[in-house]
C-alpha atoms as one frame of an Amber mdcrd trajectory, in Angstrom:
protein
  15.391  77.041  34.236  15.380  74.778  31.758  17.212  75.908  28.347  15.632
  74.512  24.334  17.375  73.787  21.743  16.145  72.979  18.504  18.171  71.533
  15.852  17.573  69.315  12.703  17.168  65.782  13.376  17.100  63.037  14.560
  18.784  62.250  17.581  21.881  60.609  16.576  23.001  63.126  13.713  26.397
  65.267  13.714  23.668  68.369  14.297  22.990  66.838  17.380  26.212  66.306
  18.647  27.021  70.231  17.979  24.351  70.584  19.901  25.943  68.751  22.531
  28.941  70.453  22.218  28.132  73.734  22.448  25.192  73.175  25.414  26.357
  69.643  26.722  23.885  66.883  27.528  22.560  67.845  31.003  19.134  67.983
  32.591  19.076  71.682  31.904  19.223  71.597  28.285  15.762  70.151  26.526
  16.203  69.730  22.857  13.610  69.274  20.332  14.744  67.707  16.864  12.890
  69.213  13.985  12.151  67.604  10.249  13.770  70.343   8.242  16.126  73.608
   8.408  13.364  75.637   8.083  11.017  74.449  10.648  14.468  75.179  13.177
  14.318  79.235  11.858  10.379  79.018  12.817   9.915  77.406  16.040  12.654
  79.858  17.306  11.131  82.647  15.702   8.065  81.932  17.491   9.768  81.968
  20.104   9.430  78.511  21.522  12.690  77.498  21.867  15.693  79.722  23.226
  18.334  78.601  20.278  18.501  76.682  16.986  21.340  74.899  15.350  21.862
  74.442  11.454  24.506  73.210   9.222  26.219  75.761   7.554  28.710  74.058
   5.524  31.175  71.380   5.203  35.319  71.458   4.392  34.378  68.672   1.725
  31.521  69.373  -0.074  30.857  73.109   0.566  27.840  74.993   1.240  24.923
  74.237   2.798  22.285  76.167   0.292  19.426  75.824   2.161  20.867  77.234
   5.099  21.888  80.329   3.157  18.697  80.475   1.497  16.556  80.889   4.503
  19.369  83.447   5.611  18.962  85.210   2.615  14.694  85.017   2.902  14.109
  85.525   6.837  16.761  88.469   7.102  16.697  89.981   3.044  13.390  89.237
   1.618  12.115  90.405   4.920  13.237  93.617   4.717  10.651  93.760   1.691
   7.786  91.305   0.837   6.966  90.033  -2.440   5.000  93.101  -3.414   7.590
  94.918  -1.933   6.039  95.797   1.121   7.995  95.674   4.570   7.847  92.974
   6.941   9.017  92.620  10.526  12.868  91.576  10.312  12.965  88.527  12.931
  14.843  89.288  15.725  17.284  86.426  16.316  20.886  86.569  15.057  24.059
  84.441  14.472  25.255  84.031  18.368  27.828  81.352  17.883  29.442  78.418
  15.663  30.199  75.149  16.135  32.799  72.611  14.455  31.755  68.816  14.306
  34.754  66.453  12.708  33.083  64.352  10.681  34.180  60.823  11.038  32.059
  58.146   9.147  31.202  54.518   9.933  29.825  51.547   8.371  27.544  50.109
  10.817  25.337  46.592  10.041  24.082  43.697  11.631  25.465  41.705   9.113
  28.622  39.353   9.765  30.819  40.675   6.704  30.466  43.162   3.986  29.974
  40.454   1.703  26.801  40.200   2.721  25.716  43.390   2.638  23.093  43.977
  -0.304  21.820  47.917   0.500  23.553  51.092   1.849  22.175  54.238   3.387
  22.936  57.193   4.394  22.565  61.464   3.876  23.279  61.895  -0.087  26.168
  64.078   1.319  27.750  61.600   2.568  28.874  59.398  -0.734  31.123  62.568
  -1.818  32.820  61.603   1.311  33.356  58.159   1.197  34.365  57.301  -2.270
  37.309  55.077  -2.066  35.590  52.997   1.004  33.014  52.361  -1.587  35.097
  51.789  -4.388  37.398  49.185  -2.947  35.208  48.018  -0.279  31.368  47.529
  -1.037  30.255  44.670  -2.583  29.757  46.211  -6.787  25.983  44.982  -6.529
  25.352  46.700  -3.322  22.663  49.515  -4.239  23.094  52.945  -2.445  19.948
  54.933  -1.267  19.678  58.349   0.309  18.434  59.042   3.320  17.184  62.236
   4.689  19.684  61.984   7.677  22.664  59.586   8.652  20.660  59.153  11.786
  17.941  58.083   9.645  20.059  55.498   7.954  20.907  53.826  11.313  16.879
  53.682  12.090  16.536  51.996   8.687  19.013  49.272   9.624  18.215  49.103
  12.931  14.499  47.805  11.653  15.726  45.817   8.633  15.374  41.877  10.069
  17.245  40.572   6.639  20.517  41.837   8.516  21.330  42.348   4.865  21.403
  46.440   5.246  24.153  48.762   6.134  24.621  52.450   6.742  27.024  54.554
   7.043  26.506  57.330   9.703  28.194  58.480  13.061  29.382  56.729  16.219
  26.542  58.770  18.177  24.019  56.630  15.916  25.760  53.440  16.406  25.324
  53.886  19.987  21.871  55.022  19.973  20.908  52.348  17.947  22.810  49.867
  18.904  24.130  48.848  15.558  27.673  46.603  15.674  30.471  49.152  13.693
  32.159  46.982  10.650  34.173  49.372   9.667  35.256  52.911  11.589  36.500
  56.230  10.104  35.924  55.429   6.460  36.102  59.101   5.238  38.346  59.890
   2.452  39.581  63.172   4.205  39.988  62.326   7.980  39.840  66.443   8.450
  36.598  66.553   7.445  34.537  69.379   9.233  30.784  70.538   9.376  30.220
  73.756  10.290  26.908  74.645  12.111  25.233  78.173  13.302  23.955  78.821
  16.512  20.962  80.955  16.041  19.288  82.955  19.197  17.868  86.062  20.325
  20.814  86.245  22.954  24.200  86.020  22.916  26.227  82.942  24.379  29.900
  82.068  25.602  31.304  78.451  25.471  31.154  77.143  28.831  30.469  73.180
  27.632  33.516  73.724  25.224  36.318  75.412  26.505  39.200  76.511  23.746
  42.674  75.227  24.632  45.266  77.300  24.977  45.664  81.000  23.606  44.092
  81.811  20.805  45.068  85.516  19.772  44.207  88.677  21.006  40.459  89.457
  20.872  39.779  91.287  17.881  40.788  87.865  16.103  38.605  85.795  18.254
  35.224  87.309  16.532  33.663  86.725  12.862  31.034  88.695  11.719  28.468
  87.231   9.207  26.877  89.761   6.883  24.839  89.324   3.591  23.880  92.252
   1.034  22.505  92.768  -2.408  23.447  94.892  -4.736  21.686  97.802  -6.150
  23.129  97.448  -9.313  25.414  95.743 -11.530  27.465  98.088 -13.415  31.197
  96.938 -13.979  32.762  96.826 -10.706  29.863  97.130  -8.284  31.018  94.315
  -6.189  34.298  95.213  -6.263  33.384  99.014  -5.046  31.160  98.010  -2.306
  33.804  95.705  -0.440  36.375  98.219  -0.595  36.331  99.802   2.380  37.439
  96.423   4.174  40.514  96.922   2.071  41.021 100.421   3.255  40.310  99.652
   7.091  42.822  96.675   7.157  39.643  94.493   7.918  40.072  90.724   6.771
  37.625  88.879   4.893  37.568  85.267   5.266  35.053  83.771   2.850  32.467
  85.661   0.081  29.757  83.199  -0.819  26.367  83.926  -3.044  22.678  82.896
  -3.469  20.296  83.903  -6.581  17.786  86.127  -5.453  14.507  85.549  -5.579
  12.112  87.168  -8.250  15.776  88.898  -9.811  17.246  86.690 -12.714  20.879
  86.999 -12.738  21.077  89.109  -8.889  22.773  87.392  -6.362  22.182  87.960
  -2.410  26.010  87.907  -1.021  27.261  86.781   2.306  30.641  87.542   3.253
  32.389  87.068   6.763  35.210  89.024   8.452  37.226  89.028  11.115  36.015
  91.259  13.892  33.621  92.782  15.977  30.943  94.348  14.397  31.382  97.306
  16.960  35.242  97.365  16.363  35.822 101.269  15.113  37.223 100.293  11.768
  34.843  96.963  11.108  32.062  99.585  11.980  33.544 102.214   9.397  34.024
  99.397   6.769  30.226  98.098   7.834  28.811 101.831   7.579  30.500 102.405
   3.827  28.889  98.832   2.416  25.462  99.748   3.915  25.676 103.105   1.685
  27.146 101.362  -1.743  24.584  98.305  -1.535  20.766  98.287  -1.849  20.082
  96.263   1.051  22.233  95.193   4.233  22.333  92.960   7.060  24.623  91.926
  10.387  23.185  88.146  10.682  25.812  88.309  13.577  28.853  88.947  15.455
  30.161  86.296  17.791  33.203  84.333  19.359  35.204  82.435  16.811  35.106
  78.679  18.207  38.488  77.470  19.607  37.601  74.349  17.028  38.401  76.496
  14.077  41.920  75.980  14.542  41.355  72.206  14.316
């Protein structure tokens, strides 16, 4: 049976080579590149694809807010409508993660750089390439975002001046055929996105097997939870992530969104190492639900052999 994937596209992004890595690029695996982050969470919602892969965030420029945003709205806001009513809480989770190094080239069909007159690419990308720009591009070459490096390559690909350049992945160059100038023109050469598996059922990492050992088990898990307070007296925060202190339980990041229709709240997503089921990530789980006003397990899965770098 044939497995889909939906991710955000085009073909030829670093989404769709996580995709690759985490289901390969067989005849088994149909993918279906959507316009937005968004219309991913939907179409699997609806249940018309089996999984959906989203950026999450990158070791250069951070988080990806729109990615925590919907987060925050499918599995917060609908545990209570605007008018506070409840709403059906969707029924996919976090099932796995994916790490995609980011390395960035300068593709055109022009002869030298010289002759190079417009750039594009995602407006993520310039944070990432600032010294290739500053001592490379021409100082009259104009920059302009794109809504996807793939998209920059399709842009090129159909410019006929040969005057254009973009700067996107390897994938793209190949899809599009586009000659590579210049490869690996990122600033930090361990640049990393990170991107979310979303499903209704769990998976393992058969197309991307870890090397070597990794730690004992307990370590191999993260579990992704987000929460709002109830209040915020002096110290609430503090209080309600205590209990990881007590159980030994390791945090590894604490990130937050403003909530909507709240000036000044924040919905918070932290992540931990550990099984949700674990005894003490359980206990530590149990004694946040009880100090916050609303909780949530997005998800508890392996922790990708890629992590390590």
């Amino acid at each position: 049976m044939t497995m889909k994937v939906a991710f955000l596209g085009p073909e030829g992004t670093y989404t769709h080579q996580a995709v690759n890595q985490q289901f390969g690029s067989g005849n088994d695996v149909e993918i279906l590149a959507q316009k937005s982050i968004s219309d991913c969470f939907e179409i699997l919602n609806d249940e018309k694809v089996d999984y959906a892969v989203v950026p999450l965030e990158n070791s250069t420029n951070g988080q990806v807010v729109y990615t925590y945003d919907l987060l925050r709205d499918w599995f917060l806001l609908h545990d209570s409508g605007s008018k506070g009513e409840a709403t059906d809480k969707p029924e996919f989770r976090v099932v796995a993660e994916q790490f995609v190094s980011i390395q960035h080239n300068f593709l055109t069909k022009a002869e030298k750089i010289e002759d190079v007159d417009v750039i594009y690419s995602h407006p993520q990308v310039w944070g990432q390439v600032k010294n290739f720009l500053k001592n490379k591009v021409p100082k009259d070459a104009s920059t302009v975002d794109t809504g996807s490096t793939a998209k920059a390559a399709e842009k090129v690909y159909n410019d006929e001046t040969k005057s254009s350049a973009c700067i996107s992945s390897f994938m793209s160059a190949q899809l599009y055929e586009l000659p590579i100038l210049y490869k690996n023109i990122e600033d930090n050469s361990k640049n990393t996105t990170r991107f979310l598996v979303l499903g209704h059922k769990g998976i393992s990492y058969k197309h991307d097997k870890p090397q070597g050992d990794r730690g004992n088990q307990e370590q191999d898990y993260v579990t992704l939870v987000t929460f709002i307070l109830g209040d915020d007296d002096p110290g609430a925060l503090c209080d309600a992530l205590n209990s990881f202190k007590t159980y030994n339980i390791n945090l590894t990041s604490i990130n937050s969104r403003p909530y909507p229709g709240r000036n000044w709240r924040y919905a918070f997503f932290i992540e931990l190492i550990g099984k949700k089921d674990d005894e003490y990530v359980f206990k530590s789980l149990s004694d946040l639900e009880k100090s916050v006003s609303s909780m949530m397990v997005l998800g508890s899965f392996e922790r990708c052999w890629r992590y390590w770098g």
